[in-house]
N, C-alpha and C positions, 0 to 999 in steps of 0.2 A: 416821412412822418416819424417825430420822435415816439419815441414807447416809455412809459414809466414802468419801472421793474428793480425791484428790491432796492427801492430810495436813488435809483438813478436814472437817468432822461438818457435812452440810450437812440441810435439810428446807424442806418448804415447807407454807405454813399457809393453809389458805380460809377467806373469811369471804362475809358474806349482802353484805354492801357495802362501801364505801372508809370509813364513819366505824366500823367495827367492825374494818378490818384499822389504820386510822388509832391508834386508841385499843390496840390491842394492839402497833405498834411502841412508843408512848409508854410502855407499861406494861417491855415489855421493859428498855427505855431505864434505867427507873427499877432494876429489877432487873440490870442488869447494871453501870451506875455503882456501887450498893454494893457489889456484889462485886470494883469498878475490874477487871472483863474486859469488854472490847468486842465486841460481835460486827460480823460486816457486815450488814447488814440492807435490804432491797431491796422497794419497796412496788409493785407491780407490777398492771395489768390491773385498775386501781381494789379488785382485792379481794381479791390474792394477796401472803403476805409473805414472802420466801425468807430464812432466817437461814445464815447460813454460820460456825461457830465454829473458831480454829485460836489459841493460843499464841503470838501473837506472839515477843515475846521469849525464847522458845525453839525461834527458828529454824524458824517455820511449823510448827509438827507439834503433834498432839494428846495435848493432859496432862489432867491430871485436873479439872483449872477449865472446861474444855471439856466433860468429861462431867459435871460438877455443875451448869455456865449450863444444858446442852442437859435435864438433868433440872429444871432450877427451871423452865424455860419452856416445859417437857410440863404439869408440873402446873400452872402458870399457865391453859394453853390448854384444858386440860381442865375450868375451873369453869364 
């Protein structure tokens, strides 16, 4: 579940080990360069990945590219 917190759509993601949260920052990576939104992304406790999404250039606050990344990489995380 995302969380809203200080103008960011933040969540964090478990995984069984470091090459299955490894392989899901890479994947993210890939799905956020086409979209050219970046999120932060923090690979954490070999198996934890924390994404944090917010609109840069629009003055740190959350638009709608933020809830379309946080929705591509629910569905992503869900297959």
């Amino acid at each position: 579940m995302w969380i809203t917190e200080n103008d960011r759509l933040t969540r964090t993601f478990e995984f069984n080990n470091f090459i299955e949260a490894l392989q899901f920052v890479n994947n993210i990576g890939e799905i956020a360069e086409n979209k050219k939104h970046h999120p932060d992304i923090l690979l954490r406790d070999y198996k934890f990945v924390d994404i944090s999404l917010t609109t840069h250039d629009n003055g740190n606050k959350i638009t709608e590219k933020d809830l379309e990344l946080a929705q591509l990489i629910d569905a992503f995380y869900s297959l």
